[in-house]
C-alpha positions in Angstrom: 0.0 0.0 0.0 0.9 3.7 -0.7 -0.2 6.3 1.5 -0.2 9.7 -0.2 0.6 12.7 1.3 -1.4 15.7 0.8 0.3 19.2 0.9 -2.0 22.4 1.5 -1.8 25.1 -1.0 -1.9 28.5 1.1 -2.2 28.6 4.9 -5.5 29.9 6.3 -5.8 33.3 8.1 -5.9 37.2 7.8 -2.7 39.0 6.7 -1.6 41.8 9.3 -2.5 44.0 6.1 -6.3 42.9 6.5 -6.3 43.1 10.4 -4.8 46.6 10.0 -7.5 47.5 7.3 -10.6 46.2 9.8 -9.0 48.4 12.7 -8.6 51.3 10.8 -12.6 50.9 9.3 -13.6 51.1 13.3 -12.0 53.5 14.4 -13.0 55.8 12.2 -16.7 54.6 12.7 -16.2 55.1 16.2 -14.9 58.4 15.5 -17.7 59.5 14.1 -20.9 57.9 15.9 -19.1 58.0 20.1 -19.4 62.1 19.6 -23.1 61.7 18.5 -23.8 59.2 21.6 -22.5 61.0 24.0 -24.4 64.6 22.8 -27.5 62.2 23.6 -27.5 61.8 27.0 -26.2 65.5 27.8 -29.4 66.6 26.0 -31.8 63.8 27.4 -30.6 65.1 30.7 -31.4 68.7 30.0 -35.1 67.6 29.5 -35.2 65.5 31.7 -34.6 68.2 33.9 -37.2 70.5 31.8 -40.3 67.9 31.9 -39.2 67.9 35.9 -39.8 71.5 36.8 -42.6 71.5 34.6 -44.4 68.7 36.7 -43.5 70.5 40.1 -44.5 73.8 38.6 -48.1 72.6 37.6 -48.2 70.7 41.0 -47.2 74.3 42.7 -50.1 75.7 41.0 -52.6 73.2 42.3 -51.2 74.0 45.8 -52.1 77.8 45.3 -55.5 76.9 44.0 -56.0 74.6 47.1 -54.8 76.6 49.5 -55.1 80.6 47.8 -51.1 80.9 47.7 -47.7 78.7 47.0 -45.8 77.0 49.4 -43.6 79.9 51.7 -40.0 79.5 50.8 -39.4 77.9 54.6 -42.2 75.5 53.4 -40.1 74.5 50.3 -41.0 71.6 47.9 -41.7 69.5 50.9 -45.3 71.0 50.9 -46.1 69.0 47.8 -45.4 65.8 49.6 -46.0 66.5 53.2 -49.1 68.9 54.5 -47.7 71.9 55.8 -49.6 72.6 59.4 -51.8 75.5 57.6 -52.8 73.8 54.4 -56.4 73.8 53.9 -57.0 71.7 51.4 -54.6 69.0 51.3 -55.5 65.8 49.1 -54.9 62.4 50.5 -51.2 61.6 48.9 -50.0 65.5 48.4 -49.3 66.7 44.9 -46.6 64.3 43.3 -47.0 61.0 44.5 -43.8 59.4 45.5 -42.0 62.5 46.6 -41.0 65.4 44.1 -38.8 64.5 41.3 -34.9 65.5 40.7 -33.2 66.8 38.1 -31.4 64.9 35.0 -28.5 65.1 37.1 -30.2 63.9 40.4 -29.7 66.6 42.3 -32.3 68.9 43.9 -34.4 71.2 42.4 -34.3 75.0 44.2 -37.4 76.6 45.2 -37.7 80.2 46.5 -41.2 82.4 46.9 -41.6 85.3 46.6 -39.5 84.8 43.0 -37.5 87.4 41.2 -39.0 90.1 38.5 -42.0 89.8 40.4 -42.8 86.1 39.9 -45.0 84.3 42.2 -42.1 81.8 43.3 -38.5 80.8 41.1 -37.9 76.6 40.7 -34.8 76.1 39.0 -32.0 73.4 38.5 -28.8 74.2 39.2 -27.5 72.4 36.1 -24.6 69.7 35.9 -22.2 71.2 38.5 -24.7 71.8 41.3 -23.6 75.6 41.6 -25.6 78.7 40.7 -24.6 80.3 37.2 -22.9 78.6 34.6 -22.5 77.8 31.0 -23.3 74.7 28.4 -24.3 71.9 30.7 -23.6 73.5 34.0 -26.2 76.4 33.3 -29.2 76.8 35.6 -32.6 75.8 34.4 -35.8 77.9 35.3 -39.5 76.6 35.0 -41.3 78.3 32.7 -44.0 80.4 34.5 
């Protein structure tokens, strides 16, 4: 008997000219869709924090028609959750169920009454870096009275 060999014609696998090729292709991808991603959640955040303070503002104005005024600004926020001592109409539950919301960047939403320019109260966000003022992302955010 004869036992024949067999000899392969090319090895299998990717040339480091291919592999260099593929690496190249992503990063450029990644180049340009990472810059678009991470936009997104910057801006989701802002209105996040918009769709917020326009929640506690409407709850703020079902307050003053309950009770004939907003919260003082001793009373704070807390009065949407917890009766104040002279509420007079106070529903069973408060005015945002579950305690009132945060901003996109979880941190608390300011409240002061009597508000500026002669507004009936001022809720705002104190943007990204928690501090008053600011620009881009770390700009405070008003309700829209």
């Amino acid at each position: 008997m004869q036992c024949s060999a067999t000899k392969k014609s090319g090895q299998a696998g990717f040339t480091l000219i291919e592999i260099m090729v593929v690496i190249v292709i992503l990063a450029i991808l990644a180049g340009l869709v990472v810059p678009k991603v991470v936009g997104q959640s910057d801006k989701a955040r802002v209105k996040t924090t918009e769709t917020a303070l326009a929640t506690v503002s409407n709850a703020l104005d079902m307050y003053k028609v309950d009770n004939s005024r907003y919260p003082t600004t001793a009373q704070g926020l807390e009065a949407l959750t917890t009766p104040p001592a002279d509420a007079k109409n106070y529903p069973e539950g408060g005015y945002i169920k579950g305690g009132y919301p945060t901003d996109g960047w979880e941190n608390e939403m300011q409240y002061v009454a009597p508000g500026s320019e002669g507004r009936p109260y001022d809720l705002f966000s104190l943007g990204a870096d928690g501090q008053q003022g600011g620009e881009g992302q770390d700009a405070d955010l008003y309700a829209q009275l």
